[in-house]
PLY file of the C-alpha trace (Angstrom):
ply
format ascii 1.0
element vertex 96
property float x
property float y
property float z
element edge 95
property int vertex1
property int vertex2
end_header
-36.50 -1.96 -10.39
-33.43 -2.98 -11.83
-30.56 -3.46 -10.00
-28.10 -2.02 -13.14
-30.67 0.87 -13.75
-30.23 1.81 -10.17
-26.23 1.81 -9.92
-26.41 3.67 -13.66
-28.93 6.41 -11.91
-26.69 7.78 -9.73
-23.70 8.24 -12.23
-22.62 11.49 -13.22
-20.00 12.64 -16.49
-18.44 16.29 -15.97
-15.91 17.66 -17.76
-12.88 19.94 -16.06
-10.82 22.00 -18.02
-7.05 22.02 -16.85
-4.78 23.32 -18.47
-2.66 20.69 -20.26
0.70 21.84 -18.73
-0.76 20.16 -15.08
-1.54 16.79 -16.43
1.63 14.89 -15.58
1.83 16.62 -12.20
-1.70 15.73 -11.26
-1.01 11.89 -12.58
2.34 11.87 -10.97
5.06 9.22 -10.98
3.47 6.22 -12.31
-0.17 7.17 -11.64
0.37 7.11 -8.36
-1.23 10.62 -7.48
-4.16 10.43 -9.97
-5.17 6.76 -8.49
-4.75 7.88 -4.98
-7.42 10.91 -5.78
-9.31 8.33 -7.51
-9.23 5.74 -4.30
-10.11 8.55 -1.96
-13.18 9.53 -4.17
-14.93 6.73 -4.47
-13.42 5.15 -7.44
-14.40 7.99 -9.53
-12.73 7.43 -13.29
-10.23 10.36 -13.74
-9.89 10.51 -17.35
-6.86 12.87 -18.68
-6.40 13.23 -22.75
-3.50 12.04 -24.68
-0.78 13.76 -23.95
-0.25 14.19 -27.92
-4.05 16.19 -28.24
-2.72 19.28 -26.05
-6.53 19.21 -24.58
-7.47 20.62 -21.32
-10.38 18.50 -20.72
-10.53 16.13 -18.25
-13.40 13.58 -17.20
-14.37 12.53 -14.25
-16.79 9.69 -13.84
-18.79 8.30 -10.83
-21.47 9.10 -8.10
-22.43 12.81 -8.04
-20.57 13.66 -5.03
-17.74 11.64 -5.75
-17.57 13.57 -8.87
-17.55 16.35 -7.27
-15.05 16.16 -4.67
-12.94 14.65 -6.92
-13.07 17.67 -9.28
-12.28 19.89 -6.29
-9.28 18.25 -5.04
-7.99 18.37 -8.82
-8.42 21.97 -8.78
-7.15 22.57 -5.40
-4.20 20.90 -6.42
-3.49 23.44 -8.94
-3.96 25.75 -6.56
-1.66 24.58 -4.17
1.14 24.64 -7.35
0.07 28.66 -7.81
0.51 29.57 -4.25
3.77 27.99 -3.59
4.57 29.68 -7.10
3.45 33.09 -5.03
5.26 31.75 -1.71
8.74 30.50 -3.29
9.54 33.24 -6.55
12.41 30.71 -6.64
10.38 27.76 -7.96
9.82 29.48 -11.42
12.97 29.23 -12.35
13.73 26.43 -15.14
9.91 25.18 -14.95
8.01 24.56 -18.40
0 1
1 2
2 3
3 4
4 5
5 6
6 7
7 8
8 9
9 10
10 11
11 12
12 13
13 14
14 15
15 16
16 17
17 18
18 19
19 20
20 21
21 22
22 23
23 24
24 25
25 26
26 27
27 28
28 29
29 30
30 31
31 32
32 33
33 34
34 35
35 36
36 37
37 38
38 39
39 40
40 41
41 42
42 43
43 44
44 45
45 46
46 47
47 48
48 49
49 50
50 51
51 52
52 53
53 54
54 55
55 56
56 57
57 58
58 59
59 60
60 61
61 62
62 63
63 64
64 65
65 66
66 67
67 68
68 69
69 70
70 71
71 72
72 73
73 74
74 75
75 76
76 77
77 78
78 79
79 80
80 81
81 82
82 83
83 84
84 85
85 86
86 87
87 88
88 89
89 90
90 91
91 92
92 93
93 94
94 95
């Protein structure tokens, strides 16, 4: 079998729809927090639209569960942001 083939079998495309207003906060300062997910899953390929599009989707590539746990610490992140948000009333003030 071929060595390629095999590495290719194993890769999985999904697409996550966040809402465009969390993009720079999940890539944080310099990439930093978007590699850092990235290095933790695997090296799964966090792909985030131009900031110009206004999309929501954003693809992750890489090994099924890789993929997937990538996709759930995205979303938890988000998460996280809406709690605090419950937690701290404070924190709405002045955000966009």
């Amino acid at each position: 079998m071929n060595f390629k083939f095999q590495l290719q079998a194993n890769v999985t495309e999904i697409d996550v729809m966040i809402p465009a207003k969390f993009h720079n906060t999940l890539i944080g300062a310099g990439g930093k927090m978007v590699q850092s997910i990235s290095e933790d899953c695997g090296g799964v390929q966090i792909k985030f639209p131009d900031a110009k599009s206004k999309s929501d989707r954003v693809i992750l590539i890489g090994p099924s569960d890789d993929v997937v746990k990538a996709r759930e610490i995205l979303l938890g992140r988000i998460w996280e942001y809406f709690i605090n948000l419950t937690r701290f009333p404070a924190l709405r003030c002045n955000r966009h």
